[in-house]
TORDRENSE-615335 format. One record per residue (C-alpha): residue in three letters; residue number from 1; x, y, z. Coordinates in nm, 2 decimals. Layout:
N
residu:ALA | num:NUM | xx:X | yy:Y | zz:Z;
...
This chain:
64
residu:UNK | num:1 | xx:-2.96 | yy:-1.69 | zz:1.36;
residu:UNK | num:2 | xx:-3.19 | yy:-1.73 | zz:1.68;
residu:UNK | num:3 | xx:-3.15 | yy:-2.03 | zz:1.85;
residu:UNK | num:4 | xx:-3.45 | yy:-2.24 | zz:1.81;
residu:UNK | num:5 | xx:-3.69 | yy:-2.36 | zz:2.12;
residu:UNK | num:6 | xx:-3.83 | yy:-2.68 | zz:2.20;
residu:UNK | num:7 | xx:-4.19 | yy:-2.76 | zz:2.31;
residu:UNK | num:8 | xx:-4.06 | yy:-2.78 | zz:2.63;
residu:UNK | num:9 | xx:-3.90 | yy:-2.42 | zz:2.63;
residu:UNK | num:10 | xx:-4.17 | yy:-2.28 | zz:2.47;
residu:UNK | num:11 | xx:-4.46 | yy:-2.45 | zz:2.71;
residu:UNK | num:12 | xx:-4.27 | yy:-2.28 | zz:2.95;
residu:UNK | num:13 | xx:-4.27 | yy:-1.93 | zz:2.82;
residu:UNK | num:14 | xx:-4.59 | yy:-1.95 | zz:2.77;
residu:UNK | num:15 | xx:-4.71 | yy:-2.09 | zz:3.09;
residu:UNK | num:16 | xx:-4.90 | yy:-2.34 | zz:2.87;
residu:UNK | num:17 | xx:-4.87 | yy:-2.73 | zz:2.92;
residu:UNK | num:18 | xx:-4.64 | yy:-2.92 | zz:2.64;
residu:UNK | num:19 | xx:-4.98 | yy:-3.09 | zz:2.56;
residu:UNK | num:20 | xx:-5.12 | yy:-2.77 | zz:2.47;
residu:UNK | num:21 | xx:-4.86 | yy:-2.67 | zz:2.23;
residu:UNK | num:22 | xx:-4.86 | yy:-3.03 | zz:2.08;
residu:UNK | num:23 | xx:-5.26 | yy:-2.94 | zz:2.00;
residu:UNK | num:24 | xx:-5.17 | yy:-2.58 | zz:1.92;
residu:UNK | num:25 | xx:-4.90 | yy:-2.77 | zz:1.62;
residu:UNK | num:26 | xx:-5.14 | yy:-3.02 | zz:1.53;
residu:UNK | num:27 | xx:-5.36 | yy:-2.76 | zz:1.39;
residu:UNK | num:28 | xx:-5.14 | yy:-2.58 | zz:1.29;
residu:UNK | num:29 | xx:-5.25 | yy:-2.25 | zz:1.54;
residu:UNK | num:30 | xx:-4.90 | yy:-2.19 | zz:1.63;
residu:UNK | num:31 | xx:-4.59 | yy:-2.10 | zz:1.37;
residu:UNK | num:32 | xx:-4.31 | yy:-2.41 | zz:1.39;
residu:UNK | num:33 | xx:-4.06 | yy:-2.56 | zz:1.20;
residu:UNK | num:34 | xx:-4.05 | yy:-2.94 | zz:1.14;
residu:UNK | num:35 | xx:-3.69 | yy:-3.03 | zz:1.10;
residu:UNK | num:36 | xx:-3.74 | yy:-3.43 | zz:1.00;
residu:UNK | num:37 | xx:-3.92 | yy:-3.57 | zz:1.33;
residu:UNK | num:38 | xx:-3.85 | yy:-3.23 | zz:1.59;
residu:UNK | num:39 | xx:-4.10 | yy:-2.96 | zz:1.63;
residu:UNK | num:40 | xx:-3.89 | yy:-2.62 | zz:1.70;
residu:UNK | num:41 | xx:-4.05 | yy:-2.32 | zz:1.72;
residu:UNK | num:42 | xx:-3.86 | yy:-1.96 | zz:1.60;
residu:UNK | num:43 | xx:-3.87 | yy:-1.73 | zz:1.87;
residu:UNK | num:44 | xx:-3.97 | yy:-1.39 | zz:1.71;
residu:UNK | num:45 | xx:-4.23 | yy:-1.58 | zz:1.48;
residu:UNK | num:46 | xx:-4.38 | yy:-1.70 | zz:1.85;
residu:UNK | num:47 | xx:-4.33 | yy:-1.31 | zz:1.95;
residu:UNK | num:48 | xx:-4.56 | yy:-1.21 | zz:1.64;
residu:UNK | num:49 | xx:-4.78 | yy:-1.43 | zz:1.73;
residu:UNK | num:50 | xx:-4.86 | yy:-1.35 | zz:2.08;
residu:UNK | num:51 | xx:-4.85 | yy:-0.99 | zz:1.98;
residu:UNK | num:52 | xx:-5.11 | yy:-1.13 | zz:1.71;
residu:UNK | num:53 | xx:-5.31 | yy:-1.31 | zz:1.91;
residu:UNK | num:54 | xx:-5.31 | yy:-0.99 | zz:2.14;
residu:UNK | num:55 | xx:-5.44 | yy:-0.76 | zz:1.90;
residu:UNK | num:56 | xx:-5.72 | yy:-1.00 | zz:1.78;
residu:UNK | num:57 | xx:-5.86 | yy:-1.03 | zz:2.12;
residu:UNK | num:58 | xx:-5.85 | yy:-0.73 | zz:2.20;
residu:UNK | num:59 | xx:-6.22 | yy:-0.77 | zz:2.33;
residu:UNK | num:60 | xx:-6.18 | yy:-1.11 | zz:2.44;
residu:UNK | num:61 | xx:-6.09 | yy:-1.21 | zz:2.75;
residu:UNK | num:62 | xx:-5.98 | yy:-1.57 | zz:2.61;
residu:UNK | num:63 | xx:-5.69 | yy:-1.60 | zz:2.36;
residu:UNK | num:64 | xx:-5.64 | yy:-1.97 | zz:2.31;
């Protein structure tokens, strides 16, 4: 099993602000697991994601 990542951790992959991946959660943009009151975020569901994201804005210069 993958260790799972804070919002902290994964803020910081991403370059994004924690802020940004508490707005990305709330509407639900972003894949996490809610383990009772923690947000954690699977690490090769956030790598699908990006890859995702990449692939749908292909044209785009703005992914978020």
């Amino acid at each position: 099993m993958n260790e799972l990542l804070t919002r902290a951790q994964v803020a910081e992959k991403t370059k994004l602000g924690v802020r940004t991946i508490d707005n990305l959660v709330a509407t639900k943009a972003i894949p996490f697991i809610k383990i009772r009151r923690s947000v954690r975020f699977c690490p090769i569901q956030l790598e699908e994601w990006v890859k995702d994201l990449n692939n749908n804005n292909n044209s785009r210069n703005e992914v978020l």
